[in-house]
C-alpha positions in Angstrom: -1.2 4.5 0.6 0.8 5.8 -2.3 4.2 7.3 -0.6 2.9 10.7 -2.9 0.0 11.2 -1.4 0.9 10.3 2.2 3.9 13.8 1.5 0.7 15.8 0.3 -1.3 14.8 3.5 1.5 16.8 5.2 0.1 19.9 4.0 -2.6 21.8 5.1 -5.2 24.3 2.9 -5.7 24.2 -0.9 -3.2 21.9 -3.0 -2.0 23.4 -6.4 -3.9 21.5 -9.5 -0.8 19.2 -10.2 -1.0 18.2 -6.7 -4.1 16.8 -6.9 -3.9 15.6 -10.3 -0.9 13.6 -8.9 -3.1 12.3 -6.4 -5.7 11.2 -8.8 -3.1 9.5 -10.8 -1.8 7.5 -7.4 -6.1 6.4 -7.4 -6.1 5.1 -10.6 -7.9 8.0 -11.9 -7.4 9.5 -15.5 -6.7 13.0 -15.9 -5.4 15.5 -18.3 -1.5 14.6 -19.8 0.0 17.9 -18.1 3.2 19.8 -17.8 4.3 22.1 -14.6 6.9 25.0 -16.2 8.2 27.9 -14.7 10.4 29.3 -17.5 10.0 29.7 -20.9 12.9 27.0 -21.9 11.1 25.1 -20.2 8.3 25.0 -22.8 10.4 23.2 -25.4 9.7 19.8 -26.2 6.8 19.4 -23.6 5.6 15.7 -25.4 2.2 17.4 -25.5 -0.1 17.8 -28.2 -1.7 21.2 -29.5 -4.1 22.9 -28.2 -3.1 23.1 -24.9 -4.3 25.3 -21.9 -2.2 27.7 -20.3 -3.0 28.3 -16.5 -1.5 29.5 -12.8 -0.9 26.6 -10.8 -0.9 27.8 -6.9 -2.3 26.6 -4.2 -2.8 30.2 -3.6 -5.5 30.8 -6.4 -8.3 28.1 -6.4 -10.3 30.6 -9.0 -8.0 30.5 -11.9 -10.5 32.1 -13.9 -11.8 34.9 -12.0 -8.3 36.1 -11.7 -7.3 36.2 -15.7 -5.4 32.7 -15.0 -6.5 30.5 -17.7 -6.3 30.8 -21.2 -7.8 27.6 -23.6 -7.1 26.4 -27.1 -3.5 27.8 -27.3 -3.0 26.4 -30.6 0.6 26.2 -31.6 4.1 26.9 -29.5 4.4 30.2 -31.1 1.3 31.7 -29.1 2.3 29.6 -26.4 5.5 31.6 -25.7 3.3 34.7 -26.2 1.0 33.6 -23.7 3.7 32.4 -21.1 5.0 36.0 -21.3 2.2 37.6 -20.7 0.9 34.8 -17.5 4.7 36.0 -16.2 4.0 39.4 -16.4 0.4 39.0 -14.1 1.7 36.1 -11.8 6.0 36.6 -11.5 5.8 34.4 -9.0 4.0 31.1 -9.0 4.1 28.0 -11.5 2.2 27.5 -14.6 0.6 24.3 -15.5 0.6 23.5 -19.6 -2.5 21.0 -20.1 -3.3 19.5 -22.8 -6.6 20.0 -24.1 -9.5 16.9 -23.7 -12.2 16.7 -26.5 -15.3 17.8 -25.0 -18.0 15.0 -23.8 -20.8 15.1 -21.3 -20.0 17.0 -18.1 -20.1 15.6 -14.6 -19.1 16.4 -11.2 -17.9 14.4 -8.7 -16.4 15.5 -5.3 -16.6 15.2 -1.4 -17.0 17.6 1.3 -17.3 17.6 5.0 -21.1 17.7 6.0 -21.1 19.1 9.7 -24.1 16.6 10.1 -23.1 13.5 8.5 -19.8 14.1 8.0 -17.8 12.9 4.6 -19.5 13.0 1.9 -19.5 12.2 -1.8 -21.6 13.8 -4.7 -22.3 13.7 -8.3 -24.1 15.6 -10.6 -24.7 17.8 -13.7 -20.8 19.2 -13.9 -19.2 22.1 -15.8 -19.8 25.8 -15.8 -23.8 25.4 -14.9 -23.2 23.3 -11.6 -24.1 26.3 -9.7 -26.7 27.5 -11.7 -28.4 24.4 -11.5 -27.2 22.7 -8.3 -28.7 19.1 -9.9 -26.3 17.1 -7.8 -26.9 14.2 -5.1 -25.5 13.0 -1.9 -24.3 10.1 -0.3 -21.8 9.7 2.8 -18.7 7.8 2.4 -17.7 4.9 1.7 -20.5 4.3 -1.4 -20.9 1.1 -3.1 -21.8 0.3 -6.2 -25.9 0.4 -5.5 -25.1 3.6 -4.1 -23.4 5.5 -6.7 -26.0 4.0 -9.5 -28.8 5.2 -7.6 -27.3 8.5 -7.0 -27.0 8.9 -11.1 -30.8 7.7 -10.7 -32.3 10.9 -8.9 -30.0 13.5 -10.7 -32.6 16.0 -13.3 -29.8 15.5 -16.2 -29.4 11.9 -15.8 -30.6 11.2 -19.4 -26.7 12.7 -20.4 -25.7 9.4 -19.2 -28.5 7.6 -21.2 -28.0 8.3 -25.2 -30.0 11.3 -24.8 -30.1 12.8 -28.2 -27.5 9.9 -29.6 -24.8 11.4 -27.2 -22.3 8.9 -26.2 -21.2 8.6 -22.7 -20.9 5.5 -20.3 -22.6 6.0 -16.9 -20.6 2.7 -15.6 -17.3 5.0 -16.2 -19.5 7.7 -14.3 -20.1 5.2 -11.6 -16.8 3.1 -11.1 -15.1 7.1 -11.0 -17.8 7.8 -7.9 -16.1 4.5 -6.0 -12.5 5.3 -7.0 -13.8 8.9 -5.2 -15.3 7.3 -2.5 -12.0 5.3 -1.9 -10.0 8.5 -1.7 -12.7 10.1 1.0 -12.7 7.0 2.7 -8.8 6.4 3.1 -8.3 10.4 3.9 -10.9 10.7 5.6 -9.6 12.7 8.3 -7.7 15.2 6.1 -10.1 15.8 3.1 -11.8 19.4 3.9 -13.5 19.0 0.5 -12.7 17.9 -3.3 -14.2 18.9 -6.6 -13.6 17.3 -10.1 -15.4 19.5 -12.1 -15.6 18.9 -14.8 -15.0 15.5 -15.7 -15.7 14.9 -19.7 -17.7 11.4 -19.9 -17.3 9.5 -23.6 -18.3 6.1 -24.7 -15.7 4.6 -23.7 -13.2 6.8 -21.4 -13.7 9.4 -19.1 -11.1 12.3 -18.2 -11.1 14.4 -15.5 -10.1 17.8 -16.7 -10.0 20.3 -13.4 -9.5 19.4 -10.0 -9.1 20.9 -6.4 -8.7 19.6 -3.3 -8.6 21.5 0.3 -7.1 19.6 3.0 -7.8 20.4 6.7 
């Protein structure tokens, strides 16, 4: 186990987004290109490129957005200060995180969560700002293979996303060998995974990124 994660494991409750999209990185899992800042120096030569997202990084606030915390498509450094000074003024005390915007593809979700039946389990689905709406996810308990996680992609209502649909390009093998990297995570930390959501997770032809990510540990 990655000597990062097993420090992280030491925690308990919600992990701040750079937490967990440190952990991802220790799995082999892409994710955004991301900076953690606290002061406004610190926003110089950040080796990003523009647009970026501004958001509040604390494992206090899991609902960045229903708070005011995340502002998209900041498109230069000058309304990057602007919006750094105003985040300061609403959240004095935590961390910001400075992410670099992904190109939009087809949305997914992946995650795990404890099923008081069945235990750990893994899903996937329909992701971004409709997963609640329409809930078109499926369920497997950990660890998946690969039958497994192709099959769940099978019984999903929006699975033609990951079929050309409409000349669309994204690659549901990148879809499934995410789902077994997941699975991998759920299975190793079993005991200490409360639940996980990637969501969403932008799926192109040939690359994938996970672009938010939260993890509650028990």
């Amino acid at each position: 186990m990655p000597a990062n994660v097993e420090k992280l494991l030491k925690r308990k409750g919600p992990l701040a987004e750079n937490e967990v999209k440190d952990l991802l990185k220790a799995y082999d899992i892409k994710t955004t290109n991301y900076r953690l800042v606290s002061t406004e120096d610190e926003l110089k030569n950040l080796g990003l490129k523009f647009p970026v997202a501004l958001k509040v990084c604390s494992s206090k606030i899991l609902h960045k957005t229903d708070v005011g915390g995340v502002k998209l498509g900041i498109k230069d450094e000058s309304e990057l200060k602007k919006t750094f000074k105003d985040f300061r003024k609403k959240f004095p005390k935590e961390k910001l995180l400075v992410d670099q915007m992904a190109k939009k593809g087809v949305e997914v979700i992946i995650g795990l969560v404890q099923d008081p039946t069945f235990g750990l389990s893994i899903m996937a689905g329909v992701g971004g700002v409709y997963t609640e709406l329409y809930q078109d996810v499926s369920f497997r308990v950990v660890p998946v293979d690969r039958n497994d996680a192709e099959e769940m992609l099978t019984e999903i209502k929006g699975k033609k996303l990951l079929e050309g649909f409409r000349n669309i390009p994204a690659n549901k093998e990148l879809v499934v060998d995410l789902i077994l990297k997941v699975s991998k995570i759920g299975e190793q930390l079993m005991g200490n995974i409360d639940q996980m959501d990637l969501n969403p997770v932008f799926v192109y032809k040939n690359d994938y990124c996970v672009v938010d990510a939260k993890m509650i540990l028990k």
